[in-house]
N, C-alpha and C positions, 0 to 999 in steps of 0.2 A: 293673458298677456304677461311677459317679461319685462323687467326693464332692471342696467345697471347703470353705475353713474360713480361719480368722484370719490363718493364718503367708503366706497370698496367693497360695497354690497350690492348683490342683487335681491328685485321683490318679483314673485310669483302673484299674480293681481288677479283679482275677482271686478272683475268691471262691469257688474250690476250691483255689486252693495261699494263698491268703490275704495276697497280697502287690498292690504297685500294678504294673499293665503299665507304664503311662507316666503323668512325670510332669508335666505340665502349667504351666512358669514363664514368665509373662510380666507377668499382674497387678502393680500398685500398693499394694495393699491388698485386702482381706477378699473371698474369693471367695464369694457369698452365692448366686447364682443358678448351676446346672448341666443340662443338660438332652440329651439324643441325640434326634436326627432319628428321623425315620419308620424306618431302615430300619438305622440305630445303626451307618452307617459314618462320620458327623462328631459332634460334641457342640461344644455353644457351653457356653461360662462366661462370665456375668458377673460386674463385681466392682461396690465400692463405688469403684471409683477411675474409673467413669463408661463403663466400655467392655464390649462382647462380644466374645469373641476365638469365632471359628468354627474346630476344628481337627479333623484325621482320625484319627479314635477308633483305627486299628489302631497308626499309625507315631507319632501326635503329633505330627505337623506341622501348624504354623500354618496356614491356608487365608485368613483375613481378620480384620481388626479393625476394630470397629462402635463409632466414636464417640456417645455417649449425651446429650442434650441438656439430662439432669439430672446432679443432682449422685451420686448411685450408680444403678446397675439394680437395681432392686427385683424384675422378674417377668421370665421369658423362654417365652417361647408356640414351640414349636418346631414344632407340628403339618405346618404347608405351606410350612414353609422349605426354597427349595433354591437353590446358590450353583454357578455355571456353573465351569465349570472354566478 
């Protein structure tokens, strides 16, 4: 599971020992939007601070960031996103 929230982080969670894998700092502010790819080896976040950070769900390594042309990301569509290596 994913989850982000006000303090501008996202956590990558292991929900049988109840802790976060990784934790996800790059954000400006309120991370509102989170979502895993088709196959839940990256998860993008967006935040209110206008960007999507694409990262790899096992290690949390950054992969990209997706400047937004409004003022926060409100929705993230992950369905057929795929980012080349």
């Amino acid at each position: 599971m994913i989850s982000g929230g006000g303090d501008d982080i996202a956590a990558i969670w292991n929900l049988e020992q109840d802790r976060p894998i990784n934790i996800l700092e790059l954000h400006k502010d309120t991370v509102d939007q989170v979502a895993f790819n088709f196959d839940g080896k990256l998860v993008a976040t967006g935040s209110m601070d206008a960007t999507v950070i694409v990262w790899e769900a096992e290690s949390g390594k950054k992969k990209a960031i997706l400047e937004g042309p409004a003022a926060e990301i409100t929705v993230i569509c992950y369905d057929f996103f795929f980012l080349n290596e």
